[in-house]
N, C-alpha and C positions, 0 to 999 in steps of 0.2 A: 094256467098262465099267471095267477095271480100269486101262487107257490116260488115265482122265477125270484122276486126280488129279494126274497127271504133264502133262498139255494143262495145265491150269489152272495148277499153280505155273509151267510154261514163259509160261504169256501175263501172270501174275502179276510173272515176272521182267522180262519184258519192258517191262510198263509201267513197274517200281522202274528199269531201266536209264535211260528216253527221260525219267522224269520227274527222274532226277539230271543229266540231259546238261541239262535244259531247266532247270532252277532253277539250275544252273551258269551257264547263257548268261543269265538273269535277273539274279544276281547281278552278272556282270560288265558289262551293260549300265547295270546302276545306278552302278554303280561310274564307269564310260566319263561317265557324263552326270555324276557329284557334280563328277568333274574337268574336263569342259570348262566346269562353272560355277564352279566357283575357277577355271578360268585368267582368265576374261571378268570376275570379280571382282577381280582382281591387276591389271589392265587401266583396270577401273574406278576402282579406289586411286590407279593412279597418273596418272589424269587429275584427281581429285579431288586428290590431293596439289598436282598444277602448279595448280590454279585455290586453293585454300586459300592456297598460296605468294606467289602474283599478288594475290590481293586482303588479306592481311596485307601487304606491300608497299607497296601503296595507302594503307592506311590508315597506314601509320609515315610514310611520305613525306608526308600530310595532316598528322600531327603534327606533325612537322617544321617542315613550311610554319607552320604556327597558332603555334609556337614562335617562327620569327625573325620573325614580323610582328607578337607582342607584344612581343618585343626590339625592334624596330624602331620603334614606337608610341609605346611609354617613351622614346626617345631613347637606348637603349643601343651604345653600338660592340660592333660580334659579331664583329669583326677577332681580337681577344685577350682574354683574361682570361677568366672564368667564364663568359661567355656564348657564348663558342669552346670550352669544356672540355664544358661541357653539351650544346650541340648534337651535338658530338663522341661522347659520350657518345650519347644520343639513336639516333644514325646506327649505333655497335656492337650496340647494343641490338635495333636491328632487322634488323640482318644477322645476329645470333643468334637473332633470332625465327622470322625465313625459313626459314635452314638447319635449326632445329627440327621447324618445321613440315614443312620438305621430308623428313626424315629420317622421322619421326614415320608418316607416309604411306608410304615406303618399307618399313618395318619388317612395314606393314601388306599391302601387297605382298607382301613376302616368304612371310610368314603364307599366305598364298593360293594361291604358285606351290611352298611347302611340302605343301599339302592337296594341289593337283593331285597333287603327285607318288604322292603316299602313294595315290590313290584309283585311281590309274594303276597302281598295282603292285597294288591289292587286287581289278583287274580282271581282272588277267592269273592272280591268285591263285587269285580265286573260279572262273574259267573250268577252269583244271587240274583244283581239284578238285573241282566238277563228275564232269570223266572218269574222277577215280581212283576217286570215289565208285560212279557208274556200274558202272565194270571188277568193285568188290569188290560188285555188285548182281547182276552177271552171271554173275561165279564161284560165289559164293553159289547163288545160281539154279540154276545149270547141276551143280553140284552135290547140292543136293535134289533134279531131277530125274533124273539119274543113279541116283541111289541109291533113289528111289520106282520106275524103272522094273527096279530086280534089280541092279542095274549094283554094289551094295557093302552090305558091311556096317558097320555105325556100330563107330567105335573106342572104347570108352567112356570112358578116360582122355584123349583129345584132345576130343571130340565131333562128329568128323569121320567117315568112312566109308573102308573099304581093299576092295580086290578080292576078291572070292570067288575068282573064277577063279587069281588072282596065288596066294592062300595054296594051295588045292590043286596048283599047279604046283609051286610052290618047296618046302614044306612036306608035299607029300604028303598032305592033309586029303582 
């Protein structure tokens, strides 16, 4: 009977040990999944960035067009003068549009293959400490039983336990 309390914190310990190993691997499976969905979202950016690109494109070169066919309508020369500086104009305008928008999209990307990373390192984080938690579950443990089955006595200024036997050897007690 006197064996029972020392059984129980041993299968007590046990359980604190497999349930830090297991919220450890919980943790870093969450972790593994946040990032392979920022990566598949960085992915996704920068398909969304090429079609945003391509169809703002579209539409400038539509302006464009709608531009020298009202020049053209009016009976204006688009050869020279203000209606060659405008077009002109026009035409920068939307090469700065594109690149913005391409850029804009990448940014967002980046943002993404950022997270993966960060979620990648907090997998392999969470998993370590898991085991360290675990180890200091198991010392702990193996320690109160120890000392529930004669094995020490408590040190009162540490709150840990030291040898009976040790101090009688060295000490002479």
């Amino acid at each position: 009977m006197a064996a029972l309390p020392a059984i129980l914190m041993a299968a007590s310990t046990t359980m604190a040990v497999v349930g830090a190993v297991k919220q450890g691997q919980a943790a870093s499976q969450a972790a593994d999944y946040n990032s392979q969905l920022a990566t598949q979202n960085a992915g996704i950016a920068a398909a969304q960035g090429e079609a945003a690109a391509q169809a703002q494109s579209r539409d400038s070169q539509r302006r464009i067009g709608t531009e020298m066919a009202a020049y053209g309508a009016s009976g204006v020369q688009m050869s020279d003068g203000s209606p060659a500086d405008v077009l002109a104009d026009s035409a920068r305008s939307a090469a700065l549009d594109n690149l913005t928008t391409r850029y804009n999209y990448q940014l967002k990307g980046l943002g993404y293959q950022d997270q993966a990373s960060l979620e990648s390192s907090q997998s392999k984080n969470a998993s370590a400490a898991g085991y360290l938690s675990a180890l200091g579950a198991g010392l702990g443990g193996a320690s109160k039983v120890y000392s529930m089955s004669g094995g020490g006595t408590p040190i009162p200024q540490f709150g840990g336990y030291q040898s009976t036997s040790l101090n009688s050897t060295v000490f002479g007690e």
